[in-house]
N, C-alpha and C positions, 0 to 999 in steps of 0.2 A: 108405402114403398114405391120406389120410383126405377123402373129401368131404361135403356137406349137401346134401341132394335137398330142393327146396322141397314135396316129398309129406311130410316129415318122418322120413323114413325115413336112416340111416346106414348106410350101406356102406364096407365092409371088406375091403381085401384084403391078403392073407397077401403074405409074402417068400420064393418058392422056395429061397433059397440055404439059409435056417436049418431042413432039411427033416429035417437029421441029427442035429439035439440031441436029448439025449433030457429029459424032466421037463416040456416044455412041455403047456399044456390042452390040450384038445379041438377047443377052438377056432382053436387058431392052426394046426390040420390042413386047416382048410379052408381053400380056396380064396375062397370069396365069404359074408360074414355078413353078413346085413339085420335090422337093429336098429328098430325100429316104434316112433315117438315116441308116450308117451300127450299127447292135447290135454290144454291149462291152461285152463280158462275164466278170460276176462276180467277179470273180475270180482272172482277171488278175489287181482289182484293189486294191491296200491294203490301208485299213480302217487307219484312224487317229487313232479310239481306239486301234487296232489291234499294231501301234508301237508305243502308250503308254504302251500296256503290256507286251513290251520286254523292255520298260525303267526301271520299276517300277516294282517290286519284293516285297510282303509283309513279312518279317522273322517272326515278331512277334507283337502281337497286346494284352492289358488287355480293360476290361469295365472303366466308367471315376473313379473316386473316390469319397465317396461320404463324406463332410467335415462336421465337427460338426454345427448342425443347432436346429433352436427353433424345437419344434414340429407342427407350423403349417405350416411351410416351407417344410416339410418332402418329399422330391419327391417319396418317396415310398410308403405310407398310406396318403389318400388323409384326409383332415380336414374340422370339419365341424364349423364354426363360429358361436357363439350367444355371445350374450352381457353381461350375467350374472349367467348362469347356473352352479351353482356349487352344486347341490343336486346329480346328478349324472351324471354319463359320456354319451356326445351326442355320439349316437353309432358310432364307427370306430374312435375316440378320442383317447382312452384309446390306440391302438395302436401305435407301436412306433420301431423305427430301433437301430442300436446301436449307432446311432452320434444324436440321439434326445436329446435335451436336456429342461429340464422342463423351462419353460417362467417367472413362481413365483419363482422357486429358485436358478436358473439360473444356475442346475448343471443334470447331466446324467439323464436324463426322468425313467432309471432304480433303482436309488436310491434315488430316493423322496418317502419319503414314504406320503404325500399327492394327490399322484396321482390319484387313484380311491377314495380316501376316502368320506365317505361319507358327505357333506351337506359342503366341499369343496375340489372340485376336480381340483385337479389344472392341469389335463391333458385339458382340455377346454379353458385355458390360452391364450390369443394374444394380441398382441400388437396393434390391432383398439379397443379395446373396453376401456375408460376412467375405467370400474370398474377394469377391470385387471390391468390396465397400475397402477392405485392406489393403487394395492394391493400388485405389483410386489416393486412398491418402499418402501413401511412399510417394507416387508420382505427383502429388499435389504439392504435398509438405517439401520431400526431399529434404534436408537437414535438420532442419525441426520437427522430424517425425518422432527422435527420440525425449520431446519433450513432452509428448503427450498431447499436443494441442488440437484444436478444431480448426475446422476451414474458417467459421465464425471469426475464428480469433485471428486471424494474419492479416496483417492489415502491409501499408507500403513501408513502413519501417520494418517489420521482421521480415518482408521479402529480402528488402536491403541487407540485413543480419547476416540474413540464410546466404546472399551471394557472397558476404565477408567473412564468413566462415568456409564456404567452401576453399576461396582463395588464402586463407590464413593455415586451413589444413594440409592444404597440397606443399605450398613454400616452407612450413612447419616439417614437413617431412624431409623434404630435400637437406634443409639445415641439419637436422636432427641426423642424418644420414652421413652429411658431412665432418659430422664432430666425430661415431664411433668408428667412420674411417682412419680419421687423424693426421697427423698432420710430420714431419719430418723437420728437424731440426732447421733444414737446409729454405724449408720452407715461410717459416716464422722468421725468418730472419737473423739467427743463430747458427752460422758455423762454425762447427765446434769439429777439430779432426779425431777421426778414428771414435767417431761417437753413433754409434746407429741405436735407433728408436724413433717410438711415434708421440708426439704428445698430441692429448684432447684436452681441447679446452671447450669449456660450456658457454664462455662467456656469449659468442656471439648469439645462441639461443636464446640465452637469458634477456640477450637486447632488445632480438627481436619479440618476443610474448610481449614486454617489455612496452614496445612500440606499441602493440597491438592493443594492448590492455589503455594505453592512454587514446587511442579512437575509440574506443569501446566505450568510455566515460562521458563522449562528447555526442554521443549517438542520445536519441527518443529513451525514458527510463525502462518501459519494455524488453527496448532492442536491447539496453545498456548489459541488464542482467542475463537476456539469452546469450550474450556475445562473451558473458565474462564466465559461467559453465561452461558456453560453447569449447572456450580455449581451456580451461580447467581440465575435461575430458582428454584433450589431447597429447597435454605437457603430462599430466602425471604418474601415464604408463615410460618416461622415459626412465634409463638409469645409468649408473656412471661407469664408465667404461674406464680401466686402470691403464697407462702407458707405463714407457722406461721412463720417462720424466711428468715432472709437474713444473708446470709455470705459476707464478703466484700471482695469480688477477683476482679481483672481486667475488666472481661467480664461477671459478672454475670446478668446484664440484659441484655436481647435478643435481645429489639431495638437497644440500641446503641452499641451493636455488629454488628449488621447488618450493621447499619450505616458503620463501618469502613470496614466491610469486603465488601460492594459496593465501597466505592471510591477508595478501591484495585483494583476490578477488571474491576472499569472505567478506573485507571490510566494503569492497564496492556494491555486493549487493544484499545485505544486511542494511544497509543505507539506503538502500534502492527502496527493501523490503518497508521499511519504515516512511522513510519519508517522500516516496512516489506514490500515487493512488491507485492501489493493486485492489483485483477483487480477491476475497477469500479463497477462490479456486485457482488463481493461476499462481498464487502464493503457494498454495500445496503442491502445485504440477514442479514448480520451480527444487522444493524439496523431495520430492519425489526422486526428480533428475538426482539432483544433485547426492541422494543416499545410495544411488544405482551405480556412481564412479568405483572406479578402482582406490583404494588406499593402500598404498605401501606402508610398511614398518614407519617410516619419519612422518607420515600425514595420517597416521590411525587417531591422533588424538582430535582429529578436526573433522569427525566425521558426525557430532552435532551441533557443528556450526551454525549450522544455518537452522535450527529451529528458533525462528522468531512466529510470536504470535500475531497473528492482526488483528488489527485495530478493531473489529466485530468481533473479537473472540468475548466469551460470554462471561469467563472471570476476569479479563482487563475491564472491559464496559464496564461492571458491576462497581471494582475496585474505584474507575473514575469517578463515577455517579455521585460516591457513597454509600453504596447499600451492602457492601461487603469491605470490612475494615482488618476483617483479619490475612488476606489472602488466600484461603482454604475456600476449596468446593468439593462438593461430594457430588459425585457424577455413577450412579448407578453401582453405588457401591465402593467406586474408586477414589481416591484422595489425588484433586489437581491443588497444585499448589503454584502460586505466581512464582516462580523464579526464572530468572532472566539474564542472559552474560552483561558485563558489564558495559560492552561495548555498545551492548541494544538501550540498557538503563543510559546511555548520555545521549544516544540519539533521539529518545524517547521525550527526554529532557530538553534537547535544542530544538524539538518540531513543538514540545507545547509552549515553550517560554514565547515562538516566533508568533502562534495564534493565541499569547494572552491569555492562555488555558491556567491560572498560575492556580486556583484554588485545586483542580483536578491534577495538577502536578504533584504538591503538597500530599495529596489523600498514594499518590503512587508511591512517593517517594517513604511513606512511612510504613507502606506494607511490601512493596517488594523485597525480595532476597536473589543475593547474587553475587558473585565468584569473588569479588575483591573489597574487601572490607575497607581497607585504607582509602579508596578512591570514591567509594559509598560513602564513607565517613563523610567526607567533604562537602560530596552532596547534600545529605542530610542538613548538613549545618546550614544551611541556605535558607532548608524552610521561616526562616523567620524574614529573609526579604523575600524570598515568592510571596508571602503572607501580607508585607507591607502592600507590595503590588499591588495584590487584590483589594486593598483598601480596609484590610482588617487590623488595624494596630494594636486590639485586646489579643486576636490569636497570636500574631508576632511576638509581642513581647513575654505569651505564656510559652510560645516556643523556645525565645532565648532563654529561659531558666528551667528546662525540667530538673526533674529531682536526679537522672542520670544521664551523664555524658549532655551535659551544656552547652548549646554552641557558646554562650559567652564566656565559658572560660577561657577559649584559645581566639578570641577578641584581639587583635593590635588595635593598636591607638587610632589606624586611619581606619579601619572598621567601625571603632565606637563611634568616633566622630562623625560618620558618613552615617549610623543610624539615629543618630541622634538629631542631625538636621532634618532625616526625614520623618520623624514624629514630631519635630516642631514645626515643620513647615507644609508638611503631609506633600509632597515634593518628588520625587525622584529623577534618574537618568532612565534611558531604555536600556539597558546591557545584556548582554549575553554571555552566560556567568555558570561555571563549572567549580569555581574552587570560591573560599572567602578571600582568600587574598588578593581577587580578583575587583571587588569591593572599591569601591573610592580611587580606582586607579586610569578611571575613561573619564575622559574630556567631553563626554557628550551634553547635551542640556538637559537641566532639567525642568520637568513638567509635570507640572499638577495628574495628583492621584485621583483615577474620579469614584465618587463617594469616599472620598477618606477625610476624615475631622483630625488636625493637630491635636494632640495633647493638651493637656493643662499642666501651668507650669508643677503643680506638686506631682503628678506622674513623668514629667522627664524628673524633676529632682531623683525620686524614688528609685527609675531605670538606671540612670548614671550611678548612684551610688551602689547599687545593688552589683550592676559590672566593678568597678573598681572591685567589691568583696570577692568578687568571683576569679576576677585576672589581674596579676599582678602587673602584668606591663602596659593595663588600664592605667592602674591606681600609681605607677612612677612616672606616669609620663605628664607634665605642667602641659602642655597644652589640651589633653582631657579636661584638667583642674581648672584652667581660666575658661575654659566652657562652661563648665558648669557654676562657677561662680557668676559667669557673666548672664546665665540663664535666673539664678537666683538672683541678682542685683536688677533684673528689669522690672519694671515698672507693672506692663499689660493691663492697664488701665487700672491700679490697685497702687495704694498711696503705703502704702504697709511696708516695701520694698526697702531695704536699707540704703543710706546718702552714702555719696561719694565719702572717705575721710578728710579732713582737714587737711592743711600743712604741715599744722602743729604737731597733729598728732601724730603724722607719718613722723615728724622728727623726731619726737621721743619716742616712737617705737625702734627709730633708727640706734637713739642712745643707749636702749636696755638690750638692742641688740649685739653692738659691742661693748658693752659690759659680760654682757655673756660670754660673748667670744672670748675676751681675752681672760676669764675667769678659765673657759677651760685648755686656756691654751697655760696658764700658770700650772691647773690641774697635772696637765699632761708632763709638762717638765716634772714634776716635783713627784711621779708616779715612777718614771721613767729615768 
């Protein structure tokens, strides 16, 4: 064992037991060794910090900087929190450095001029207290409060919105104001004697939303749909106010003005909803607003207009995929079921046709359900060129013949013939196509299907004839027929193919032709 005596001295003591080894020193005979530390002077020892301070030379140094901050962050004036105190300033609140910046108006703490003011002080502002944080977004948002949105979310287009609604609101009133006043005979330009009354007329209202709704369309797709509730809100608390007279203009009642100017600005953001690239939340914020209006009696039936799903919704995904083919999901016990208004099915339609989505159109188009069957119909019948599209001519052509409701039965002639080139030639146009009649009717070019193999001549034979059974104004129309003969008469490198006829023989089949004829035209007299 070994100890250190603060004298400097070391003491040592030996191990009785190892008394019988022999070779060990002298020293380890003893009992007790004191060992005498020589001193070190001071001096002769240099400090670690001592040749860090010939490394390091300070030239220049400033204080940190201090960055624009709320005022209750202020490192310099400490803050004092309460939850609603806006009568007057909790003392040492009111001051403030020059990077303070007010929490309500989210600009220099020295040019608010709410800052001390009396019975709201918005130097007391922070962001733990629910009142402030509410009162920060009114002041922040201002018109688009009632949409629900975050500060995250505003960007220079819905600033813009926000001031074309406030402007759209104010002159909306005055208008509106104008109309249930009314207007005097004498004033429209009708005098009529010994006639007194007022008439109202809606039209100029009507013009102006009217106006408004077509900026609105021209605007960012955000803005488009905040600006088209925004006005939606407005218009459809108004209502018709009766006079002694009625003028007969387009829009001089107020209901069915309304009426049209909602399914405007259903159909503009339904549109919006679809084919602008919304996140799944400001889709819900949108309907949110929009379930929170007023519906009068004439607009109660449009009050789930606006449920469109988006594009991440978890039974569309699925349905597109293919992994759910019937349209049904059970969701915690509940039954979702794809159905869809029609007006969202063609929109649905013209965004996948434009990204070439056609096999994932197909797989929607066979399991949705929705409001109008006749204009569904139509749809449906197409799946067999969505299907060429994609380069599948076996799917196509099992689409054209199920065992119910056929598209080719209701086939015209420029139909057939327009599908018929393109399984010979594996070919199409690009179109943009809602009805079949639509079919064969664009002057566009056509261009190779990629991965699609033409037929063989025995499967156009096969398809062609099987149309003809199925439509009669296939099977009566001669230039179907010289198609198909002329597909049968080629060659394709196969000698098998039938020869042009003779002369000869056209002639005599010309002679037994009239022979025929006039046998039955003998018939006919001698019946008749």
């Amino acid at each position: 064992m070994c100890t250190t005596a603060d004298s400097g001295e070391i003491i040592i003591l030996s191990d009785d037991d190892d008394d019988d080894d022999d070779g060990k020193d002298c020293e380890n005979d003893l009992s007790c060794l004191i060992v005498e530390v020589e001193d070190v002077k001071k001096t002769d020892c240099v400090s670690a910090s001592a040749a860090l301070d010939e490394d390091l030379v300070v030239t220049f140094f400033r204080p940190a900087e201090v960055l624009p901050h709320a005022r209750y962050d202020c490192p310099i004036h400490p803050f004092t929190t309460t939850d609603c105190e806006t009568g007057v300033p909790v003392p040492g609140n009111q001051l403030f450095c020059d990077q303070c910046f007010c929490y309500i108006c989210d600009k220099l703490a020295s040019s608010c001029v709410m800052w001390c003011h009396s019975e709201m002080c918005h130097c007391n502002g922070h962001k733990n207290s629910p009142f402030w944080h509410n009162l920060r977004n009114t002041a922040l948002l201002g018109g688009l409060k009632p949409f629900n949105l975050s500060l995250s979310e505003i960007d220079s287009h819905l600033r813009c919105a926000e001031t074309m609604l406030q402007n759209f609101r104010q002159e909306l009133s005055e208008r509106f104001s104008s109309y249930a006043k009314g207007q005097t005979l004498q004033e429209i330009g009708l005098p009529l004697l010994n006639m007194q009354g007022l008439v109202h007329n809606y039209t100029p209202v009507y013009e102006f939303v009217s106006l408004f709704l077509n900026k609105a369309d021209q605007q960012d797709g955000r803005a488009a749909a905040i600006l088209n509730l925004g006005a939606a809100r407005e218009f459809v608390t108004h209502f018709q106010v009766q006079g002694a007279f009625v003028v007969q203009t387009p829009m001089n009642n107020a209901a069915e003005a309304k009426v049209l100017l909602m399914q405007r600005v259903i159909a503009s953001v339904q549109r919006q909803m679809v084919m602008a690239d919304f996140s799944a939340e400001f889709v819900h914020k949108l309907q949110d607003f929009y379930k929170n209006l007023y519906f009068p009696a004439v607009l109660r039936s449009m009050r789930n207009s606006l449920c469109v799903r988006p594009w991440d919704d978890v039974l569309l995904v699925s349905v597109l995929k293919g992994q759910n083919v019937s349209g049904v999901r059970k969701d915690k016990g509940k039954k979702d079921i794809l159905i869809e208004q029609i007006s969202v099915v063609l929109l649905r339609t013209e965004l996948l046709q434009r990204q070439c989505r056609y096999r994932e159109l197909c797989r929607y188009l066979r399991v949705v359900q929705t409001d109008d069957s006749s204009i569904f119909q139509e749809l449906q019948d197409l799946i067999p060129f969505f299907m060429c599209m994609h380069g599948d001519f076996t799917s196509a052509l099992t689409s054209l013949f199920p065992s119910v409701n056929a598209p080719a039965s209701s086939l015209s002639p420029r139909s057939f013939l327009f599908y018929l080139h393109i399984f010979e030639t594996a070919t199409a146009p690009k179109l943009m196509v809602f009805r079949p009649a639509q079919l064969g009717c664009s002057a566009a070019k056509w261009e190779l299907i990629e991965s699609a193999v033409p037929l063989k001549r025995a499967e156009l034979v096969k398809f062609a004839l099987r149309a003809q059974r199925c439509c009669c104004a296939v099977y009566t129309d001669s230039q179907c027929w010289t198609s198909l003969l002329q597909i049968v008469n080629t060659h394709r490198g196969s000698l098998t193919a039938l020869p042009a006829p003779s002369n000869q023989f056209l002639q005599v089949c010309m002679s037994y032709l009239l022979i025929i004829v006039i046998s039955m035209i003998f018939l006919f007299i001698i019946v008749f």
